[in-house]
DOGU-797856 format. One record per residue (C-alpha): x, y, z. Coordinates in steps of 0.001 Angstrom, whole numbers, plus 524288, in hexadecimal, padded with zeros to 5 digits. Layout:
// DOGU-797856
XYZ/...
***
This chain:
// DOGU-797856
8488B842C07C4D1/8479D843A57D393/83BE583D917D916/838B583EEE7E72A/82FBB833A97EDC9/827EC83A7C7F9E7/822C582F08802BF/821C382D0481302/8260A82024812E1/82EC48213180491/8306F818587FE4F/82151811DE8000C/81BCC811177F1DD/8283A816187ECAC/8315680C647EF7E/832DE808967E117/831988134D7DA54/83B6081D127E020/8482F8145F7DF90/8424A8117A7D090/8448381F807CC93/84F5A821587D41E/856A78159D7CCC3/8515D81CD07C08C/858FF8290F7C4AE/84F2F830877CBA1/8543C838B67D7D0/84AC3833337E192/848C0836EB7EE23/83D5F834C57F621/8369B83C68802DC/832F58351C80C7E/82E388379881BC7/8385D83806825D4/8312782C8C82C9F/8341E823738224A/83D738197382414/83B07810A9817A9/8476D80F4481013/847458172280395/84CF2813A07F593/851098231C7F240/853B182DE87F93D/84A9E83216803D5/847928410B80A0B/83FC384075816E5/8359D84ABC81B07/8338B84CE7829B1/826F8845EF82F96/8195E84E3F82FD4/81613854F783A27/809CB84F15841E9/7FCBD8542E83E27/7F51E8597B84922/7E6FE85E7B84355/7D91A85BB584943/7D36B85570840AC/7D9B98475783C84/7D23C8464483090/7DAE484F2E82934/7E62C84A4D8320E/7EB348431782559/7EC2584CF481B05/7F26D857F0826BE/7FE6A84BF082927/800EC8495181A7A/8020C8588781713/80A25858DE822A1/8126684D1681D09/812198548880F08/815D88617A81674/823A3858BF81BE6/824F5853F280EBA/825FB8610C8078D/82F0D86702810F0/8387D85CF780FB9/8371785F06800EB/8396786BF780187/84694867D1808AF/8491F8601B7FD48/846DE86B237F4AE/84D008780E7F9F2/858C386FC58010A/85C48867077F863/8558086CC27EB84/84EB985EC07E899/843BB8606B7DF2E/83D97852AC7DADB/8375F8518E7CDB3/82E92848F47D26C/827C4847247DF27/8215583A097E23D/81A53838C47EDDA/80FA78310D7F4A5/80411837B87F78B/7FEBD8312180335/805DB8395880E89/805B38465F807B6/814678492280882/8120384DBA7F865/80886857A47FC0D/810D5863827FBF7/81D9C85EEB7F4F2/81838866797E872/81CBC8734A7F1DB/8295786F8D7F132/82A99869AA7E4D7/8219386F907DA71/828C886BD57D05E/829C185C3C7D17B/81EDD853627CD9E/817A984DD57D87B/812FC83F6C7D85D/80B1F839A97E3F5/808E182B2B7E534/7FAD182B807E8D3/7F75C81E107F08C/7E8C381FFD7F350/7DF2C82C307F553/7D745829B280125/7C6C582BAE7FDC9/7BDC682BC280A58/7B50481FC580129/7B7B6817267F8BD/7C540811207FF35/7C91A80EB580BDC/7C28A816068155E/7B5378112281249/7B95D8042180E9B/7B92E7F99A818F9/7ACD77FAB7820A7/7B27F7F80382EA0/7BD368024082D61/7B6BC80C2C824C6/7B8AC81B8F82839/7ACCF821BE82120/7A9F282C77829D8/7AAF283B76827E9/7B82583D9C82FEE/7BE92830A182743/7B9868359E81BB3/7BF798441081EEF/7CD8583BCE821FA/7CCB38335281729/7CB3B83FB980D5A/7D4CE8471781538/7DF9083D3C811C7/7DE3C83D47803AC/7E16184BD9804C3/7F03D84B0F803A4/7EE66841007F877/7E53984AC17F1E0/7EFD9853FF7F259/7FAFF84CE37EE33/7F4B5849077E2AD/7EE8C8555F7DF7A/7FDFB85A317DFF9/8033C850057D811/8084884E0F7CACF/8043183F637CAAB/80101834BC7D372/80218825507D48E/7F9B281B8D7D92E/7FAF380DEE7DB03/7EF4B808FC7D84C/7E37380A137D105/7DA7580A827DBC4/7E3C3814217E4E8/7E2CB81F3C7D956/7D4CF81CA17D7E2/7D4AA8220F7E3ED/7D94F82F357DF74/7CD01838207DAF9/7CE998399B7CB9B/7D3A4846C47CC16/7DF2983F0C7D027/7DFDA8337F7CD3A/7E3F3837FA7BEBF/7F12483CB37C560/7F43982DE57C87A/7FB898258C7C3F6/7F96D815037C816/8053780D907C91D/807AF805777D42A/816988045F7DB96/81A087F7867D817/818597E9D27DB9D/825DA7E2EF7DC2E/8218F7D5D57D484/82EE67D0267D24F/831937D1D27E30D/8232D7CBA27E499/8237B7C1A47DB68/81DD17B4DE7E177/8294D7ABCB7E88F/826A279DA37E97B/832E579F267F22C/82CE37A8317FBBA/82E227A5C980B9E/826567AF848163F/82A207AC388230B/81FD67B27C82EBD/829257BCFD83582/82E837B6A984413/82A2D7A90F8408B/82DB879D96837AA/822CB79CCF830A2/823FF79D2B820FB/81B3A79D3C8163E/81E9D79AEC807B2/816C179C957FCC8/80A12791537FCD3/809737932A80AD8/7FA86796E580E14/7FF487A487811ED/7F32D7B07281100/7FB687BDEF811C3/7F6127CC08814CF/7FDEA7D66A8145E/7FDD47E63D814EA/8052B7EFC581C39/7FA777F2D5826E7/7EF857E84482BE7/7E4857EF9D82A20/7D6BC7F1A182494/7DA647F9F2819E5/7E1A17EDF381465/7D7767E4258181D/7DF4D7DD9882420/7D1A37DE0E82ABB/7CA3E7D45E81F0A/7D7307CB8681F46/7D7CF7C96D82E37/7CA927C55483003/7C9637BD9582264/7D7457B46582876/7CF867AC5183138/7C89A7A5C7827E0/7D3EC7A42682197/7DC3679C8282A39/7D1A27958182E4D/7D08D790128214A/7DDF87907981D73/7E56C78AA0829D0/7F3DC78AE8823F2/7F20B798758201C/7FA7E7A1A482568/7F8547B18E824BD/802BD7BB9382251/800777C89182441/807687D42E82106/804117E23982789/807C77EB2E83320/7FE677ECF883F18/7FB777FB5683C60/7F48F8020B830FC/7F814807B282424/7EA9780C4682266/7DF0E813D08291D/7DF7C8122383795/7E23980972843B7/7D73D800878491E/7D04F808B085240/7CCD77FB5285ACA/7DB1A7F30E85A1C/7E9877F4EF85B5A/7EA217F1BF84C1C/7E2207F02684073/7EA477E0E4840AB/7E6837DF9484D69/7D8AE7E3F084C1D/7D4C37D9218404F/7DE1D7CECE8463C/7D84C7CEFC85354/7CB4F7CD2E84CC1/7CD1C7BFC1846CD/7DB587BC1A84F98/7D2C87B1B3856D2/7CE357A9D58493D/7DAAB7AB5F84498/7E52F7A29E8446F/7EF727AD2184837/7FC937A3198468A/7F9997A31B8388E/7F8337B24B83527/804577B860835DD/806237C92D838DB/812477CDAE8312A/812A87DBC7833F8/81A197E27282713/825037D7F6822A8/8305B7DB6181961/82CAE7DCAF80B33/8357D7D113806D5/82BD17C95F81117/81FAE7CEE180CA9/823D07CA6F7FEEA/826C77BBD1802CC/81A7A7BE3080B97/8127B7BFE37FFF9/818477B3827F8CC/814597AAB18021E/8063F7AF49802CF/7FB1A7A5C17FD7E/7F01B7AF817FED2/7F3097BF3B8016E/7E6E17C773805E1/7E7517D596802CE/7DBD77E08E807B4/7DACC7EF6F8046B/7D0ED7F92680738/7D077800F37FA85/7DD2B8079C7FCFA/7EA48807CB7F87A/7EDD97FB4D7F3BE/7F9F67F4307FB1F/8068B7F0257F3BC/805D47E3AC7F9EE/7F9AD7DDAB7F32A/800B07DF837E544/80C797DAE07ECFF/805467CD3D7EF05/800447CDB07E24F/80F5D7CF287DDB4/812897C3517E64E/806607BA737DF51/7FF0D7B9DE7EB94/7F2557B5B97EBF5/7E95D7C07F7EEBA/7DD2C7C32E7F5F5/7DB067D06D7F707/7CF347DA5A7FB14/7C5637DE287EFEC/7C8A67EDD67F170/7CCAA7F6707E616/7DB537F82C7E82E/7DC457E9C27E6BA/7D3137E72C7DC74/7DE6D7EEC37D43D/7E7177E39C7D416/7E0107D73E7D828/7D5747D17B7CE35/7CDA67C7B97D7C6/7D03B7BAF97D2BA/7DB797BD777C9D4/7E7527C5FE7D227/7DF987C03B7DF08/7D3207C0E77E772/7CA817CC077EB38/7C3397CA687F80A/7B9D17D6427FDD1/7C2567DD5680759/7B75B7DA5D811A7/7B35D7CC0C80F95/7BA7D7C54C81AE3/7B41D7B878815EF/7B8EC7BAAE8084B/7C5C57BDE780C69/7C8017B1D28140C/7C07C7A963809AD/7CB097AE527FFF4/7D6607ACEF807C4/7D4C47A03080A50/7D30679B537FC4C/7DF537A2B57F95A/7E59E799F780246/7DF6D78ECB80186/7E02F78F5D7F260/7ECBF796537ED2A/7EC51790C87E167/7DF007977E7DC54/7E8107A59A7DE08/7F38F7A2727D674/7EEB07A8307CA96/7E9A87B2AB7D1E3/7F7BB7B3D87D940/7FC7D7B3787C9C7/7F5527BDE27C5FA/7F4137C7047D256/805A07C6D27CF3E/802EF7C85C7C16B/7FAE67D4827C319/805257DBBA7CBBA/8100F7DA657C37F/80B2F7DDD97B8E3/804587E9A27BC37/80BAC7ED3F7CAD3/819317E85E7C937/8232B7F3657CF58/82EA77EFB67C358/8270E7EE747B73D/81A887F7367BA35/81A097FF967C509/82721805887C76A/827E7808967B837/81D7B80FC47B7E5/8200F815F27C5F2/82B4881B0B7BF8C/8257F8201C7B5BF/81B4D827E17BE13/82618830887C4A7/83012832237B828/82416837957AFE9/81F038406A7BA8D/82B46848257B95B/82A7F847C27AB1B/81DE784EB07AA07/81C9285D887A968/
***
């Protein structure tokens, strides 16, 4: 068959599947933005970079720059098509920049499958979630609703979707949710498998950690609120206090991946860690920016106790990651999370607002390792066999695309 992957920054939740059906003799080629520089495992078309929005309003801002972005996407498709006569059977795309929206104009006859990450709701998720940030106003209601426009439409187009949770297609409304399908992309659990062996040395220093050492990790790509670097900053001084050969690594660039800037502070990091800098002991929590992923493995082997935080919103790779590794978990009671840890048997579930709980359990964690190891057991146990990329996910990844082409 040929299969063409549409994705900005291709080849993001992709990266396993397309060089999987390519091996299995699949022409696959993928569309990507011009922008993106990421290294690709098949064959890559670019199209040209949206044009910039200019309307009055900015609540509809959102839905005006991804048609735009779907509008670039379809006329380099049509390229594809009249110069080169490429016609894919199968189209997968993500859904969450709206470059699918019009590439059922140009190719009417393929099957269309969006990967459909999350539909935004104005309550219920994140907007009206965490008290001190919450947007529950008329005009962030309006935006909120506007955004889920595209992902209304792309679904509406489809032939099928995927989700990769649970709780991110509950978030579908039912008339379609029953186009979804849940599988998640795949948890490597033979790379992440927990190394006695492991070594994590702090970037421009000589300081090393190996797995015992009283190590507390946090990682995600932004520092933010939306993933709860707000509860962990202020819960740490408590910590160290209490734990004084603890060290902290944490894992996350300065800017955000989600909702927007701090309205009083350079950064959302420097925001929280200005708050509690002067009752912390600052030699022993350690910045990282975004590390290579080789590090961020060894990283996670080395960590006695690794916090995790979500607003009800997509859930990050890296939790299931840490589960992978056997970490110890303490994570924030929300529903994404609930999905895969069991408080008390895959790890612990703290309120996502109860500094004093958060501290209180991060400190047992390291003061007590031993009480997690079944937990650490289990919390591996439960991601390979339900999330691992080889024996579960990519199978039936696989699947999904090969039998969409199949069906009449």
């Amino acid at each position: 068959m040929k299969i063409l992957f549409v994705h900005q920054n291709f080849p993001g939740q992709f990266v396993h599947l397309a060089p999987a059906l390519a091996a299995r003799g699949h022409d696959v080629l993928a569309l990507t933005a011009e922008t993106n520089e990421r290294p690709s495992p098949v064959n890559v078309v670019r199209y040209r970079k949206p044009e910039q929005v200019k309307l009055s309003s900015r609540l509809t801002r959102l839905y005006a720059e991804n048609a735009e972005r779907g509008v670039k996407a379809a006329f380099a498709a049509r390229q594809l098509r009249e110069r080169h006569g490429y016609v894919p059977d199968v189209i997968f795309g993500h859904s969450g920049w709206g470059e699918t929206l019009f590439l059922r104009e140009v190719w009417p006859e393929a099957k269309l499958l969006v990967y459909a990450e999350l539909m935004y709701r104005t309550t219920g998720l994140d907007t009206d979630f965490d008290p001190e940030f919450a947007r529950s106003g008329l005009e962030s209601r309006i935006s909120t609703a506007a955004r889920s426009a595209h992902l209304i439409q792309a679904m509406v187009q489809a032939d099928a979707g995927l989700a990769p949770t649970e709780f991110q297609a509950a978030t579908f409304p039912p008339e379609l949710r029953d186009k979804l399908t849940i599988c998640h992309d795949g948890i490597d659990c033979a790379r992440l498998a927990p190394n006695p062996g492991a070594r994590f040395t702090v970037p421009g220093t000589t300081l090393a950690f190996r797995p015992g050492d009283e190590v507390l990790t946090f990682v995600n790509r932004s520092l933010e609120p939306y993933r709860g670097y707000h509860t962990f900053l202020r819960a740490l001084p408590d910590v160290l206090a209490a734990r004084p050969d603890a060290h902290v690594l944490i894992v996350g660039e300065e800017g955000q991946s989600y909702g927007g800037p701090p309205k009083d502070a350079q950064s959302w990091k420097r925001k929280f860690l200005d708050e509690v800098a002067d009752r912390l002991d600052l030699g022993r929590v350690h910045f990282l920016g975004r590390i290579p992923y080789g590090d961020y493995v060894n990283l996670l082997h080395v960590s006695r106790v690794h916090a995790y935080l979500t607003y009800p919103f997509v859930l990050s790779w890296s939790l299931m990651e840490a589960m992978a590794a056997g970490c110890a978990i303490v994570a924030s009671d929300t529903a994404p999370v609930r999905e895969v840890i069991a408080d008390g048997q895959t790890g612990r579930l703290v309120d996502f607002f109860d500094i004093p709980g958060w501290s209180r359990a991060l400190t047992e964690g390291l003061a007590e390792p031993g009480s997690f190891a079944p937990m650490r057991a289990s919390a591996r146990a439960f991601i390979c066999e339900h999330h691992d990329l080889k024996s579960r996910c990519l199978p039936r990844l696989i699947s999904f695309v090969e039998e969409a082409a199949a069906q009449g």
